[in-house]
C-alpha positions in Angstrom: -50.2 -65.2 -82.1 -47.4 -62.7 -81.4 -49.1 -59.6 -79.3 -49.4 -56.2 -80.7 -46.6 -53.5 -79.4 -48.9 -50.4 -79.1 -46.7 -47.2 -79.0 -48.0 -44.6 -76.5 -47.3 -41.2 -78.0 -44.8 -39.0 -76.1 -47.1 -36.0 -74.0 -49.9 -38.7 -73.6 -50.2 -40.8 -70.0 -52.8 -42.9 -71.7 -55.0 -44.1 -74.2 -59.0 -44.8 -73.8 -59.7 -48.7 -74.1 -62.0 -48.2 -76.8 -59.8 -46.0 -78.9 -56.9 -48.5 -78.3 -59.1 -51.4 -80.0 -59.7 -48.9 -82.8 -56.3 -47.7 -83.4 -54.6 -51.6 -83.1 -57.3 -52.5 -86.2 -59.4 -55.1 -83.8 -61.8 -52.9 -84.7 -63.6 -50.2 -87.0 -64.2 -47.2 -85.0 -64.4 -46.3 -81.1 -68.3 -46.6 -80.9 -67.2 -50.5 -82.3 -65.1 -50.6 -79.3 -67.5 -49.5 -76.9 -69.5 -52.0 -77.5 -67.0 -54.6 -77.5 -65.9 -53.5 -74.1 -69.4 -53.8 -72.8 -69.9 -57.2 -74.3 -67.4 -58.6 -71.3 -64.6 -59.5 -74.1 -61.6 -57.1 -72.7 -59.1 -58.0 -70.1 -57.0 -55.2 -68.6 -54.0 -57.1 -67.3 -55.8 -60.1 -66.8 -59.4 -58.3 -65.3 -62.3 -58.4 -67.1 -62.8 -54.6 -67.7 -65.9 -53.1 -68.4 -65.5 -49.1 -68.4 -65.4 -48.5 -71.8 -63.2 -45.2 -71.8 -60.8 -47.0 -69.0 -57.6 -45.6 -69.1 -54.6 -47.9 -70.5 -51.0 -46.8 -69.5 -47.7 -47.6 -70.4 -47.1 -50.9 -69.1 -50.9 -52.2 -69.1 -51.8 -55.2 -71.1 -55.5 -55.7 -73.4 -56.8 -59.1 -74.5 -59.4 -59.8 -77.3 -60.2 -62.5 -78.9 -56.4 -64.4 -78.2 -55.2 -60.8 -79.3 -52.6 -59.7 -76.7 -52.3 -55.5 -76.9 -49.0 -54.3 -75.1 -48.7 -50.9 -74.3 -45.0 -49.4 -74.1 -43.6 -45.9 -74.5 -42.3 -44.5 -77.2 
C-alpha cells in the first residue's frame, strides 16, 4: 500500500498522534485515536508508541494497520 504523505501546516512543529490518525481518515475522531494508540497498534518510526498526544514532527513516520503515515513539511 503506498504510505500517506501527511502535510504539516506551516507555523506548526507538530501534530498530536491521535489527531494525525484522525485527520489521515484511519480514523473517526481523536478520542478514536486515543484509544487506538493505547491499544499498542502505533509505531513511531518503528517504536511501539503509547503516549497518546505524542508529538509527530516533520520527518517522523506512523504505522497502523500496514498503513504507513509520512510526515513532511509543507
Amino acid at each position: 500500500m503506498q504510505p500517506i504523505r501527511f502535510e504539516l501546516d506551516p507555523g506548526h512543529d507538530h501534530v498530536e498522534l491521535n489527531q494525525l490518525l484522525k485527520l489521515t481518515g484511519l480514523c473517526d475522531s481523536g478520542g478514536a485515536g486515543k484509544a487506538i494508540v493505547a491499544s499498542g497498534a502505533v509505531r513511531v518510526d518503528g517504536q511501539l508508541e503509547l503516549r497518546k498526544t505524542c508529538k509527530i514532527r516533520v520527518g517522523q513516520t506512523v504505522a497502523y494497520q500496514g498503513v504507513t503515515i509520512e510526515v513532511v513539511a509543507v
